[in-house]
PAZAPA-4460 file (N, C-alpha, C; in steps of 0.05 Angstrom, whole numbers, plus 32768, in hexadecimal, padded with zeros to 4 digits):
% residues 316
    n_x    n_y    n_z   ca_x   ca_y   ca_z    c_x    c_y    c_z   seq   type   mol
   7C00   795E   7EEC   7BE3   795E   7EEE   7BDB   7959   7F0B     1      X     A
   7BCC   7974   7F17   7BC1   7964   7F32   7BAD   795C   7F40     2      X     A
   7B98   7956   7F28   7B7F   794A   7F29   7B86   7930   7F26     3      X     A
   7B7B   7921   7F3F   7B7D   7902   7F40   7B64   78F6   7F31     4      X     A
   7B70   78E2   7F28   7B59   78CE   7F0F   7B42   78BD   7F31     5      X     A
   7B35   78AD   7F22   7B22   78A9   7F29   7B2E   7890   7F3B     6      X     A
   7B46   7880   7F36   7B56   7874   7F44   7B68   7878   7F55     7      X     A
   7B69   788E   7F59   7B84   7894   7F67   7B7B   7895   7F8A     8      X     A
   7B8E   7897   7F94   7B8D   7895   7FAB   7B8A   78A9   7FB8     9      X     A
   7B81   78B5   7FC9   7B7A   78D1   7FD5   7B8C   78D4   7FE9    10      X     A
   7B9F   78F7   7FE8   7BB1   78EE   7FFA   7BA8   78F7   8019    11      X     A
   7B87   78F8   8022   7B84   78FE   803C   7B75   78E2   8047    12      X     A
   7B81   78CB   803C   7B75   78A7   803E   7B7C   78A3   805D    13      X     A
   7B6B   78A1   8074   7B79   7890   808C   7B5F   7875   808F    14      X     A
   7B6B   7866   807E   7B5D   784F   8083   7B5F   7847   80A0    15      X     A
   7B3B   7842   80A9   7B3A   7836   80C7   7B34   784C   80D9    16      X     A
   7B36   7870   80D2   7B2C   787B   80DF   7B0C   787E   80E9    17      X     A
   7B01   7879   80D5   7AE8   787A   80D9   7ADC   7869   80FA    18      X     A
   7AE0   784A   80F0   7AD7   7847   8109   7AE2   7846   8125    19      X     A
   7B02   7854   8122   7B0E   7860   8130   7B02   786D   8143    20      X     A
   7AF1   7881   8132   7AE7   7898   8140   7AD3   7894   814B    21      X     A
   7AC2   7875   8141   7A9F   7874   8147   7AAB   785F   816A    22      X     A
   7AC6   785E   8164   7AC4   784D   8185   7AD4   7864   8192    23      X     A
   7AD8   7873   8194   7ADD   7890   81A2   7ACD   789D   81A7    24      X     A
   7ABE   78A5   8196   7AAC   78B6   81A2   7A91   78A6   81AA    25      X     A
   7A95   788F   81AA   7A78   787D   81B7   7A87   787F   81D8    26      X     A
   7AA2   7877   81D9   7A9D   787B   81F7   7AA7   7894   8201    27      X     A
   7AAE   78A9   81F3   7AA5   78C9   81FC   7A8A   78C6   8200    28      X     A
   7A75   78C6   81EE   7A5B   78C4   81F3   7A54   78BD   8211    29      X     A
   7A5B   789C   8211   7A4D   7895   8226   7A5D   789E   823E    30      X     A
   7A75   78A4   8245   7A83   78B7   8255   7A73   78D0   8261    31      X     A
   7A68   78DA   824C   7A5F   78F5   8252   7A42   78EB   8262    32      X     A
   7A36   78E3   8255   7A1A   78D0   8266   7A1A   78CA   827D    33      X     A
   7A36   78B8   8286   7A36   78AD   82A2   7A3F   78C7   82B6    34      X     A
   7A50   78D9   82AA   7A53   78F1   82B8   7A3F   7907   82C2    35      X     A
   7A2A   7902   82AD   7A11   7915   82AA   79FD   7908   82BF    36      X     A
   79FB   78E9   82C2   79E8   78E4   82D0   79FB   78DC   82F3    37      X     A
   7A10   78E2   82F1   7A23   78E7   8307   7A1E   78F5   831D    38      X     A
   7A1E   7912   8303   7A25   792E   8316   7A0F   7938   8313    39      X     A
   79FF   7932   8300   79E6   7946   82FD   79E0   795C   82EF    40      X     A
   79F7   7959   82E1   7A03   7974   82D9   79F3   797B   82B1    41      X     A
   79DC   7988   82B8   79CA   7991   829E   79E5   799A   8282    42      X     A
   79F1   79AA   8290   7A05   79B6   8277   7A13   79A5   826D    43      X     A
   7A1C   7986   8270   7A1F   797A   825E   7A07   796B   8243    44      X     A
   79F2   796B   8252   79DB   7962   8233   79E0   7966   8212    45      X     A
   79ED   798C   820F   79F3   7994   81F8   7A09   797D   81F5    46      X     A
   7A22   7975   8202   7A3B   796A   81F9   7A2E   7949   81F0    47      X     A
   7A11   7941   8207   7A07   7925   81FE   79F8   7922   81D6    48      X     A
   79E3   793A   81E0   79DA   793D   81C8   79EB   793B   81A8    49      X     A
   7A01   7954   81AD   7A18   795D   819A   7A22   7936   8192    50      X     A
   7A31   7932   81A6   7A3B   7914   81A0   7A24   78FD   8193    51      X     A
   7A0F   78FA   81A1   79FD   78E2   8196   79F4   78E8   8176    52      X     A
   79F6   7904   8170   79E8   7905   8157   79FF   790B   8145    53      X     A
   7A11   7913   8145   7A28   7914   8132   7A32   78FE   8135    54      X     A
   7A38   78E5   814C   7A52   78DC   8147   7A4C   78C3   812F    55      X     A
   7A3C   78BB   812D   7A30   78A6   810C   7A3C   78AD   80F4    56      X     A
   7A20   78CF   80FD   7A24   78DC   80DA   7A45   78E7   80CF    57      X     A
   7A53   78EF   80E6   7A6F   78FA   80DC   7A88   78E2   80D3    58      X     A
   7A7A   78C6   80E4   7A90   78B6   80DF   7A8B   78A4   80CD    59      X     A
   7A72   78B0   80BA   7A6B   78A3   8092   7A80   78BE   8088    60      X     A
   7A7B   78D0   8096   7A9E   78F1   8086   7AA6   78DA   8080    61      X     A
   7ABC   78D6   8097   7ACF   78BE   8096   7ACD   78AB   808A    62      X     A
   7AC3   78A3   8086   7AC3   7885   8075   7ABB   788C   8059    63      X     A
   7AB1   78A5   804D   7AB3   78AA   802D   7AD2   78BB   802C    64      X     A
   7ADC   78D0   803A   7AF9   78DA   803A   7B07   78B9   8037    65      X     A
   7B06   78AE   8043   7B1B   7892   8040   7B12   788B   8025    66      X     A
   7AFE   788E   8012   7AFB   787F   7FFE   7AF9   7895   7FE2    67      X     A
   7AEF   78A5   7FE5   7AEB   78C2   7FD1   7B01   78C1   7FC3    68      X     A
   7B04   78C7   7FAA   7B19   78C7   7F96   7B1D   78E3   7F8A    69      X     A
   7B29   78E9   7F71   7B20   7901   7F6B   7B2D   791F   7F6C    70      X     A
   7B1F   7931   7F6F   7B23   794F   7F73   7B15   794C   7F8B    71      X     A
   7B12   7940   7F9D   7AFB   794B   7FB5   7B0B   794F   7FC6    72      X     A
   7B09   795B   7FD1   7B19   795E   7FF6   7B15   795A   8005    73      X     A
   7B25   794E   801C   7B14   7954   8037   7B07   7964   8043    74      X     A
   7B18   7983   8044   7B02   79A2   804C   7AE4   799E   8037    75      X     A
   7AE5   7994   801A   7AC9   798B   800F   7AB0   797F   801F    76      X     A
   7AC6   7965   801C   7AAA   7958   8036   7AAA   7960   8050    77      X     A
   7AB2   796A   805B   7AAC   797A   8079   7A9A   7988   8074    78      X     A
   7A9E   79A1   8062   7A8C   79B5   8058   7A74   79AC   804D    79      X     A
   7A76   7992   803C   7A5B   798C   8039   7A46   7982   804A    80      X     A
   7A59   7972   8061   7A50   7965   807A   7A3E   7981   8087    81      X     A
   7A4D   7993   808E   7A44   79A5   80A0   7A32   79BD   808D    82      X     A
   7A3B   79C2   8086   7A2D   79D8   8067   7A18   79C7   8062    83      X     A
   7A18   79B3   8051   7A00   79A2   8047   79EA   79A1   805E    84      X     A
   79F3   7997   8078   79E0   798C   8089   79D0   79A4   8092    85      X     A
   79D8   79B9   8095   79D1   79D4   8099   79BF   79DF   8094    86      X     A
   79C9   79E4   807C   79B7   79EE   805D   799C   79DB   805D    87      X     A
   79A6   79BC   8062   7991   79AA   805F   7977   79A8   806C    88      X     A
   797E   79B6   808C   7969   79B4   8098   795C   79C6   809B    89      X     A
   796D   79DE   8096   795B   79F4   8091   794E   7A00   8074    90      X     A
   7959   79EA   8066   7942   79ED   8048   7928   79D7   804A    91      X     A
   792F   79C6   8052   7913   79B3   8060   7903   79BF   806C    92      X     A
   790B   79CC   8087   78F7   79D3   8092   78E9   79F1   808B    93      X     A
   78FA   7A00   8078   78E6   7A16   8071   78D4   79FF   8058    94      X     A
   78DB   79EF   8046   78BC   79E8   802D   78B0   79D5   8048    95      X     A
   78B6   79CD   805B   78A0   79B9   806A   7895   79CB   8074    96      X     A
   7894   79E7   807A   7888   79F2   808D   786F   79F2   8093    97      X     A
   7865   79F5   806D   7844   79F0   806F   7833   79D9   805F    98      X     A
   7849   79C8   806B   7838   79A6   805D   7822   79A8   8078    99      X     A
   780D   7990   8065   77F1   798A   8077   77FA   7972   8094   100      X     A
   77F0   797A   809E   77FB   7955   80B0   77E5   7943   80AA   101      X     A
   77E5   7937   808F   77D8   7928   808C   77E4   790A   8083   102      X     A
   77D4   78ED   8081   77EA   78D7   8070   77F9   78E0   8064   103      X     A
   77FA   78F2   804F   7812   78F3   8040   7820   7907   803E   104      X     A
   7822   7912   805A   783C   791D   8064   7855   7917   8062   105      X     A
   7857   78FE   8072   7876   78F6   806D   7879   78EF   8052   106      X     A
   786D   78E8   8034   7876   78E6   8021   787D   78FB   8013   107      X     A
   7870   7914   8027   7878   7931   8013   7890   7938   801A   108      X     A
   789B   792C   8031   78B5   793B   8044   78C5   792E   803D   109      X     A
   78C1   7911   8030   78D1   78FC   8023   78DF   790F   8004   110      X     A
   78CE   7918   7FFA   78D1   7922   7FE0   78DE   7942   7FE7   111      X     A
   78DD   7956   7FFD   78E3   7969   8002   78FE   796B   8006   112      X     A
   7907   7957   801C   7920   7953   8020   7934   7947   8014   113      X     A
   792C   7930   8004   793E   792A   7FE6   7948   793B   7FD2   114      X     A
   7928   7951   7FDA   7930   796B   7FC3   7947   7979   7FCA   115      X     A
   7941   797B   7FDD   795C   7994   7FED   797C   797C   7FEA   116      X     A
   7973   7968   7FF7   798C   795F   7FF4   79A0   7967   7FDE   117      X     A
   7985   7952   7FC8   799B   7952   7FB2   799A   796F   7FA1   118      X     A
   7993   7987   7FAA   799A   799B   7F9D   79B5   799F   7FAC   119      X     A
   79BB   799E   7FBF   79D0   79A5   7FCB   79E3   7995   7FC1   120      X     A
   79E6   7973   7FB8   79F1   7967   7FB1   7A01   7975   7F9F   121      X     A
   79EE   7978   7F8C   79F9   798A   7F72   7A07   799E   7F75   122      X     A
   79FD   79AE   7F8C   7A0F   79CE   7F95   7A2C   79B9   7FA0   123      X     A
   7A2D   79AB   7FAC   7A4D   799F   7FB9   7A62   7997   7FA1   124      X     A
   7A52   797D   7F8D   7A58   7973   7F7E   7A60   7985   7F60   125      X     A
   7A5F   7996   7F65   7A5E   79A5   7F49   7A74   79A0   7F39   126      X     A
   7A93   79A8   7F40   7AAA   79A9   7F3B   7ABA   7994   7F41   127      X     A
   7AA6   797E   7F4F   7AB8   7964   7F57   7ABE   7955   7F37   128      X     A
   7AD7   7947   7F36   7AE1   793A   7F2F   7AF8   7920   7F2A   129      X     A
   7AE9   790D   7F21   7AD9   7904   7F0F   7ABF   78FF   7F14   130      X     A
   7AA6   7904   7F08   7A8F   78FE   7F11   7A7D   78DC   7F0B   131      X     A
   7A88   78D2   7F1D   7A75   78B5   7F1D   7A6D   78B2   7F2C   132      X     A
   7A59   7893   7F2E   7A3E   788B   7F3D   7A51   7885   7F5D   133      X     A
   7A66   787A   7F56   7A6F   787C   7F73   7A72   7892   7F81   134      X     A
   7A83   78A1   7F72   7A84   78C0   7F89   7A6D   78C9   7F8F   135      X     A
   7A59   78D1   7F77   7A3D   78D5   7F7C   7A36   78C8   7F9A   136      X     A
   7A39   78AA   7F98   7A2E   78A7   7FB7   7A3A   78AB   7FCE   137      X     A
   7A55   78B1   7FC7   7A64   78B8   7FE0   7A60   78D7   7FEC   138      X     A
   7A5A   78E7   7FD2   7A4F   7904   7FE4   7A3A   7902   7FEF   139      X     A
   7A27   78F7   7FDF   7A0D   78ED   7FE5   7A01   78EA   8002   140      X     A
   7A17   78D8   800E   7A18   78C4   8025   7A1B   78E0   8032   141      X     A
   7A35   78F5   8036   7A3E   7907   803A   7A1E   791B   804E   142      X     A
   7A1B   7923   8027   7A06   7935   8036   79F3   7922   8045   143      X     A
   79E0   790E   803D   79D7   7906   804F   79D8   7902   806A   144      X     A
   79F0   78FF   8074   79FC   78FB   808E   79FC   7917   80A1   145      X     A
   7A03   7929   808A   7A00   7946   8092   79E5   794F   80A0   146      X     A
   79D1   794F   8088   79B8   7946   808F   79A7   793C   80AB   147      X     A
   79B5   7921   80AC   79AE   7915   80C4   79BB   7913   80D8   148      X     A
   79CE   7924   80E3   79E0   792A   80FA   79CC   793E   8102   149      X     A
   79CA   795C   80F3   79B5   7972   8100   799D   7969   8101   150      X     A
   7986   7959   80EF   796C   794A   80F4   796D   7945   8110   151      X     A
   7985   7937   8115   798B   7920   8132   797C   7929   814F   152      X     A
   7999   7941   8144   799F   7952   815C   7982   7964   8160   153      X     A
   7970   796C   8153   795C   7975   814C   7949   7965   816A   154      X     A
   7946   794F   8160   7934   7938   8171   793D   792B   8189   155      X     A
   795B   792E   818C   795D   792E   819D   7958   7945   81B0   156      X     A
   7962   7957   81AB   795E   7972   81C3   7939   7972   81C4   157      X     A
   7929   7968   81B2   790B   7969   81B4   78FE   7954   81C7   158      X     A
   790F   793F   81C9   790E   7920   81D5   7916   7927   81F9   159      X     A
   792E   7945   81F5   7934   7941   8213   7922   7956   821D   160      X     A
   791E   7963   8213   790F   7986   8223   78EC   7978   8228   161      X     A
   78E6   7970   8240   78C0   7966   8247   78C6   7979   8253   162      X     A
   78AA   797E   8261   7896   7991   8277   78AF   798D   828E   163      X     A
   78AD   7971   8298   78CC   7967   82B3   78DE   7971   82B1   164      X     A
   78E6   797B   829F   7909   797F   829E   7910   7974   8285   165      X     A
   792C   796B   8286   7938   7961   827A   7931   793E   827B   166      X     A
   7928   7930   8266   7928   790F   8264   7943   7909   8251   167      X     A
   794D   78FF   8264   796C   78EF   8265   7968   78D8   8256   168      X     A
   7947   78C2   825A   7947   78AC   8252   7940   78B1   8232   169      X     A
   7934   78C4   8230   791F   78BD   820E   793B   78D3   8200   170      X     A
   7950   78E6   820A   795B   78F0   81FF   7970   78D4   81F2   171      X     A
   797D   78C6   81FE   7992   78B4   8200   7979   789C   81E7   172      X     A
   7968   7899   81F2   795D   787F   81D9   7959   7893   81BC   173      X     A
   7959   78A6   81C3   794E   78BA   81A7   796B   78B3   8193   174      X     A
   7982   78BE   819E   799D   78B8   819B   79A1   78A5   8195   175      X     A
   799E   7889   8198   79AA   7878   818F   7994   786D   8184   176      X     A
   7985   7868   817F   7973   7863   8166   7973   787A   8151   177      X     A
   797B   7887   8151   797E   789F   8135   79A0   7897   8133   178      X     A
   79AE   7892   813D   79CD   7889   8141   79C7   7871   812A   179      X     A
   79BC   785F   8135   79BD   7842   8126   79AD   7840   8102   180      X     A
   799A   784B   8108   798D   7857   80EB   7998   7868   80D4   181      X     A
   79A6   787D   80E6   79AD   7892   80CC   79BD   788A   80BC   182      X     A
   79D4   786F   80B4   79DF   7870   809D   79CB   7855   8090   183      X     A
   79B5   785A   808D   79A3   7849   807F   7986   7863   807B   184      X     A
   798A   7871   8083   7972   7885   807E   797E   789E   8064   185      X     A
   797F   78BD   8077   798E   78D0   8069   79AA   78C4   8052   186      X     A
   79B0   78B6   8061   79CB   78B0   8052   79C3   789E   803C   187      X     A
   79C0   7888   803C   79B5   7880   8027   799D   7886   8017   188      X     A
   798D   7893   8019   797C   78A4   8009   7993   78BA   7FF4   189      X     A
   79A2   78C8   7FFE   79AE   78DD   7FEF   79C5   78D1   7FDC   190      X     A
   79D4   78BA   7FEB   79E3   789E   7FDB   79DD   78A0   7FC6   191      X     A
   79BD   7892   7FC2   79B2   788D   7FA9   79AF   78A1   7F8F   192      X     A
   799F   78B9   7F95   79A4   78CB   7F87   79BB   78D5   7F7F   193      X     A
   79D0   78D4   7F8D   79EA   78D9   7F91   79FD   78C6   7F79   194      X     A
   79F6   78B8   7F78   79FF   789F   7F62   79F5   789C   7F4F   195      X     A
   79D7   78A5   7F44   79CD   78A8   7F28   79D4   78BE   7F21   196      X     A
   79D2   78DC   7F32   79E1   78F2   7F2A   79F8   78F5   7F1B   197      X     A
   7A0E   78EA   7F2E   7A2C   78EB   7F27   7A31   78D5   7F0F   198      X     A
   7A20   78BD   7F0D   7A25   78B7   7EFE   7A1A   78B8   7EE6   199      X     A
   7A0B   78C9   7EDC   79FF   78D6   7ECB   7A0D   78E6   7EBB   200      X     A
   7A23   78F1   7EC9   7A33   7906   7EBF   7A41   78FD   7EA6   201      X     A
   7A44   7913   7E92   7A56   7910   7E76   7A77   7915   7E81   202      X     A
   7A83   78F8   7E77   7A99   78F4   7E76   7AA5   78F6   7E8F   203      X     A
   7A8F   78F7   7EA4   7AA4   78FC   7EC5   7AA2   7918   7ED2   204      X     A
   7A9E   792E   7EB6   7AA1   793F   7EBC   7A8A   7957   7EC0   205      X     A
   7A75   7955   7EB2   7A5C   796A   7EB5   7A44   7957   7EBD   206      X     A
   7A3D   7965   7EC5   7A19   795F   7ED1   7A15   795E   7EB3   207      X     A
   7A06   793B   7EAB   79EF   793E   7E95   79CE   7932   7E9D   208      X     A
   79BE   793F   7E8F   799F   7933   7E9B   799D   7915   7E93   209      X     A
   798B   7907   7EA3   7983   78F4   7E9D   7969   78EC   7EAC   210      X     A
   7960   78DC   7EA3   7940   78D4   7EA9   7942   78BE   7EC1   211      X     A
   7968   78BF   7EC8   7964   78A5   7EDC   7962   78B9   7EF7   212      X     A
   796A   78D3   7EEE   796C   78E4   7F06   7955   78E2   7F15   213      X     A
   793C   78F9   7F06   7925   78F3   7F15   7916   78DF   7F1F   214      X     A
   7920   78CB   7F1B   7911   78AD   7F1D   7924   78A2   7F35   215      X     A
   7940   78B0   7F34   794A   78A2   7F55   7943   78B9   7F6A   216      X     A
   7936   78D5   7F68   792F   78E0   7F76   7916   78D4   7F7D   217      X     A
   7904   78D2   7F71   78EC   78C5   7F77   78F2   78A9   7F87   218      X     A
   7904   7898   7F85   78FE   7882   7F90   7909   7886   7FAD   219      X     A
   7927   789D   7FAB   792F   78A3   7FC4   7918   78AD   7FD5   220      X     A
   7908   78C3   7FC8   78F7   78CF   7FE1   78D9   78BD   7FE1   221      X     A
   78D9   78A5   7FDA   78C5   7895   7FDC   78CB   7882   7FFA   222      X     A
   78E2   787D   7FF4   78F2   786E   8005   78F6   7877   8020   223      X     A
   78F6   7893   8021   78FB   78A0   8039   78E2   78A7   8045   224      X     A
   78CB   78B0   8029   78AF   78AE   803B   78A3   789A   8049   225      X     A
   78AF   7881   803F   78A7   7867   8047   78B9   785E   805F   226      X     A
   78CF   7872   805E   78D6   7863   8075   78CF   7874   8093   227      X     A
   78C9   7898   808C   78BE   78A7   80A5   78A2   7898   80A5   228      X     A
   7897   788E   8095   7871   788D   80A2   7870   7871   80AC   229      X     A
   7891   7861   80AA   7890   7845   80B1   787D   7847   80CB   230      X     A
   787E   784F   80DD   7870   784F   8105   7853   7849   80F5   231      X     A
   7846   7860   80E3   7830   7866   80DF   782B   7846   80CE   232      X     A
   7838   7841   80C4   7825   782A   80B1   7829   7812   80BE   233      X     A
   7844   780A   80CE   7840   77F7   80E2   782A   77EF   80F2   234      X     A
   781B   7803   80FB   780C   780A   8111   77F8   7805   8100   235      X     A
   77F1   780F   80EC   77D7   780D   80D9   77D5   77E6   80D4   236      X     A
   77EE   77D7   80CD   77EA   77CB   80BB   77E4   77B8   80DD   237      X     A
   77F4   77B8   80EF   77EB   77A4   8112   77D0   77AB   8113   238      X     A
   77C2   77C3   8117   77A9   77BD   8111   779E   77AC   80F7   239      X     A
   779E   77A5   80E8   7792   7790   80CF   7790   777F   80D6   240      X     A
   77B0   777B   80D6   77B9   7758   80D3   77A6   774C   80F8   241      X     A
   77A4   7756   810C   7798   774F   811F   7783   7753   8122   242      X     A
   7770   7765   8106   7752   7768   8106   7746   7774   811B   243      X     A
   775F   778B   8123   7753   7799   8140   774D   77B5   8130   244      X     A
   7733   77C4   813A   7728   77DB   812C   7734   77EB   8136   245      X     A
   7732   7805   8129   7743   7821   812E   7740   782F   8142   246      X     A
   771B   7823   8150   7717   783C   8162   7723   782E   8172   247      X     A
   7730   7818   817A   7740   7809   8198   7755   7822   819A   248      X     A
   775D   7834   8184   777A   7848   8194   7764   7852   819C   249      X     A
   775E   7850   81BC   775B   786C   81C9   776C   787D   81C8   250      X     A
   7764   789A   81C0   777C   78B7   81C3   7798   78B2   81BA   251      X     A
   7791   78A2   81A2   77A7   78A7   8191   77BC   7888   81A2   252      X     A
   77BE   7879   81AB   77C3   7863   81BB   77C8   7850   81AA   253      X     A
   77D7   783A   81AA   77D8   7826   81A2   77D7   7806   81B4   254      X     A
   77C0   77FE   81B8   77B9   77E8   81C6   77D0   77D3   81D4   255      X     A
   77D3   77D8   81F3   77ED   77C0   81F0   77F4   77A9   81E4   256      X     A
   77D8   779B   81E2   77E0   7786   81D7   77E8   778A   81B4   257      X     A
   77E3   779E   81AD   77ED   77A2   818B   780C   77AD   818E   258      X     A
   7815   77BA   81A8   782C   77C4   81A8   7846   77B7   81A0   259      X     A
   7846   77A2   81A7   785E   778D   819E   785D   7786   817E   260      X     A
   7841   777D   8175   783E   7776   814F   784A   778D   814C   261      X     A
   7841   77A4   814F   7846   77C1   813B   786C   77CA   813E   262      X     A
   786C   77CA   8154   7890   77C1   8157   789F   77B3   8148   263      X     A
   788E   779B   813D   78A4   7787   8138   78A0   778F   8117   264      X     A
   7884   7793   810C   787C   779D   80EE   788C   77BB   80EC   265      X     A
   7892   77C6   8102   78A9   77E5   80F7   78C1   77DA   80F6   266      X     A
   78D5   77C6   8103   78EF   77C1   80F7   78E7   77B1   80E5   267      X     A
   78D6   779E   80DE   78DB   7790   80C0   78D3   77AA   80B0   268      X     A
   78C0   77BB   80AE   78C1   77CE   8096   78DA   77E2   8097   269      X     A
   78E8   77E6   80A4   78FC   77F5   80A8   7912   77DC   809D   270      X     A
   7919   77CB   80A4   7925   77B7   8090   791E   77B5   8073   271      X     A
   790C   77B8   8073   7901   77AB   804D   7909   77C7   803E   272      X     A
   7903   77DD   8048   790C   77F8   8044   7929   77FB   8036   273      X     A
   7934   77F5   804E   7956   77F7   804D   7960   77E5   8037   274      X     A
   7957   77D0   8037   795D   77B7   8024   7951   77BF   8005   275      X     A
   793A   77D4   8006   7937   77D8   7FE8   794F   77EC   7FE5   276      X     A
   7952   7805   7FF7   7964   7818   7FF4   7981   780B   7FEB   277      X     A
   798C   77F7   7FFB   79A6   77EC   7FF1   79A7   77E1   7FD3   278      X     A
   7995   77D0   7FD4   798C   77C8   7FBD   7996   77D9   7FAC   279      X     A
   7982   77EF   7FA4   7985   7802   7F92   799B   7811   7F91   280      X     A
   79AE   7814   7FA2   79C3   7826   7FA9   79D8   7812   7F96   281      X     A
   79DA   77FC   7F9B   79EE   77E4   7F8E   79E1   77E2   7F77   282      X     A
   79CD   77DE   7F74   79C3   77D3   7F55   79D3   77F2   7F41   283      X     A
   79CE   780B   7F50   79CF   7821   7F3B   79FF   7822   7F3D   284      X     A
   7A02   7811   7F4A   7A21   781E   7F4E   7A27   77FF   7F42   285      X     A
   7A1F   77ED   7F40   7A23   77D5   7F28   7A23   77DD   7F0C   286      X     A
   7A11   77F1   7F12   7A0B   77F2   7EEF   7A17   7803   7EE2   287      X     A
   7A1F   7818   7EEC   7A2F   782F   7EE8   7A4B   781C   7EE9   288      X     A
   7A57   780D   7EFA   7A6E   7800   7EF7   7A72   77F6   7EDE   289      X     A
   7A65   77E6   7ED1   7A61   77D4   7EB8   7A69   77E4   7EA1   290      X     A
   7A56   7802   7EA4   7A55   780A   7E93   7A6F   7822   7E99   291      X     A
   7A7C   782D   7EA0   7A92   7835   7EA1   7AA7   7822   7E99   292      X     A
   7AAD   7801   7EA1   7AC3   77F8   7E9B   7AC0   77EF   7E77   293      X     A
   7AA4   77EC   7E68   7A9B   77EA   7E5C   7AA7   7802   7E43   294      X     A
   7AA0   781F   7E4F   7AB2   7831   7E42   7ACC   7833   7E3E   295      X     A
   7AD4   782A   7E61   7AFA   7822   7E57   7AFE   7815   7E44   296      X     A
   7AEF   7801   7E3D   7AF9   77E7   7E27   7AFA   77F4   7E0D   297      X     A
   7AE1   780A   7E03   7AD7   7815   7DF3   7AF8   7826   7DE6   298      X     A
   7AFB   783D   7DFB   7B0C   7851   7DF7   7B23   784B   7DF2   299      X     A
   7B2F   7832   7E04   7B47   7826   7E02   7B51   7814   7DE7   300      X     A
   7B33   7810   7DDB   7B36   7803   7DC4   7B36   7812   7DB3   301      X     A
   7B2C   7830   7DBA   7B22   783A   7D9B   7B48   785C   7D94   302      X     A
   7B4C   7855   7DB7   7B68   7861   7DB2   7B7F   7850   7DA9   303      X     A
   7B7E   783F   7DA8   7B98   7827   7D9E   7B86   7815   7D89   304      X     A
   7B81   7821   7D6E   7B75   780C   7D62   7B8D   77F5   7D59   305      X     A
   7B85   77E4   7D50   7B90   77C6   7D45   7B8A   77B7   7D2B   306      X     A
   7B99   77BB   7D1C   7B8E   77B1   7D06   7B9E   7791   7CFB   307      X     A
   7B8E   7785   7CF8   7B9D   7772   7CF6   7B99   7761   7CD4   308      X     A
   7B97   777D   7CC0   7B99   777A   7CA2   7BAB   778F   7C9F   309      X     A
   7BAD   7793   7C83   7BBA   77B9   7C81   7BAD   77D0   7C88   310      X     A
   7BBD   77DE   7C8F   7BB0   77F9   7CA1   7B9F   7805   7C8E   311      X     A
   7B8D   7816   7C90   7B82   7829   7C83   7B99   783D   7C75   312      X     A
   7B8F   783F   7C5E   7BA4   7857   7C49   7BA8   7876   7C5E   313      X     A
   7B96   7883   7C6E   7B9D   7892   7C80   7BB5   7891   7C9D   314      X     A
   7BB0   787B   7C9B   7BC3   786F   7CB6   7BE2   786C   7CA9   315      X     A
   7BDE   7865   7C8F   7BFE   786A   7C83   7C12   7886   7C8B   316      X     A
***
């Protein structure tokens, strides 16, 4: 038999690569930086860009290949990495094309991009086996990362190209603030769905419906709307709480003295965010645990019955 159970060990495991790679290519990264602002030399930016926005999202690859059980492969998750992220951004941005830019923009882009995700999920996941809430989140994580490597790279190359030239400074902060975020954004948004999906499945093995599905899509792309319009509601809520009125933004502006509250109200809501997201990511891969070892007890009892009177006249 050479389908591995849901235990077994995967034989492409290099425990420790992962962050192997995130302290390699952090100081390739910054290598290439000190050389760029050295020589002057423009034609490295693509090699800055390329590095700051993949090297996060590829080294969650790594760290689900170290843990993935299964029928999955490594060429799998590469392909999903790169295929998924692909597909991802260019199925986003054709349904965003003609959203309004209004407040509830980012909750529609929240809900757009969940969609695509997890349809793709399903296109990766199809044939994987065994299907549970854990693998679920390990592709999950997968595409997400996929996702948010090209998003990255997206904002960055938008962060470096002004009217001046090339900005070296807002390209490099763009980078590592989308560096530090993305395995708490894309990635855990698709996690989640990723783990009521897979674990939804009959017997491990087929996609079955369930009502938990749409309800972790919804909370995923609630989560994600809430966490792109985080700037916007920060900013909304420093005005309140300091009883300073709306017309003080001149031209769209935010008052210095509100600049520091509204900063400090975007990483706490960007924390409370992440903390419901984990939350829910653990609460749904607890429960699915329970109830899987729950079935072991079930099956294992109901294949070795025990009788501890006389057997049934059939059992003779």
């Amino acid at each position: 038999m050479t389908a591995m159970t849901d235990g077994a060990v995967h034989p492409h495991h290099r425990h420790g690569w992962w962050w192997k790679t995130l302290l390699a290519g952090f100081l390739l990264w910054a290598a290439t930086i000190v050389v760029t602002v050295v020589t002057s030399n423009t034609n490295l930016v693509p090699t800055i860009i390329l590095l700051g926005s993949f090297l996060v999202p590829f080294t969650v690859v790594l760290f689900v290949i170290e843990r993935v059980t299964g029928t999955v492969s490594t060429m799998q998750l590469v392909t999903a990495f790169f295929v998924g992220g692909i597909l991802g951004v260019l199925g986003a941005s054709l349904l965003e094309a003609d959203l309004r830019q209004d407040a509830f923009v980012f909750v529609l882009v929240g809900f757009v991009e969940e969609f695509v995700k997890a349809v793709l999920l399903l296109v990766v996941g199809w044939r994987v086996r065994p299907k549970s809430a854990r693998q679920g989140a390990l592709l999950g994580a997968t595409v997400g990362a996929g996702f948010a490597a090209f998003e990255s790279a997206g904002y960055a190359f938008n962060a470096a190209i002004t009217q001046r030239g090339i900005d070296l400074y807002s390209l490099l902060q763009t980078e590592v603030v989308r560096a530090v975020l993305s395995p708490v954004g894309h990635v855990l948004w698709t996690a989640i769905i990723g783990a009521v999906l897979f674990g939804a499945a009959r017997g491990g093995v087929r996609f079955r419906w369930s009502w938990w599905i749409p309800g972790a899509y919804v909370v995923a792309a609630v989560l994600h709307g809430l966490w792109d319009s985080n700037g916007t509601l920060s900013t909304l809520l420093a005005f309140v709480l300091t009883g300073t009125p709306l017309s003080a933004a001149a031209a769209g502006t935010v008052p210095p003295g509100l600049a520091g509250i509204a900063t400090t109200l975007y990483v706490v809501g960007l924390a409370v965010v992440t903390a419901i997201g984990v939350l829910v990511l653990v609460a749904v891969l607890l429960h699915h645990r329970r109830a899987e070892r729950a079935r072991g007890l079930v099956d294992r009892d109901a294949a070795v019955p025990v009788w501890t009177t006389t057997p049934p006249p059939h059992a003779l």
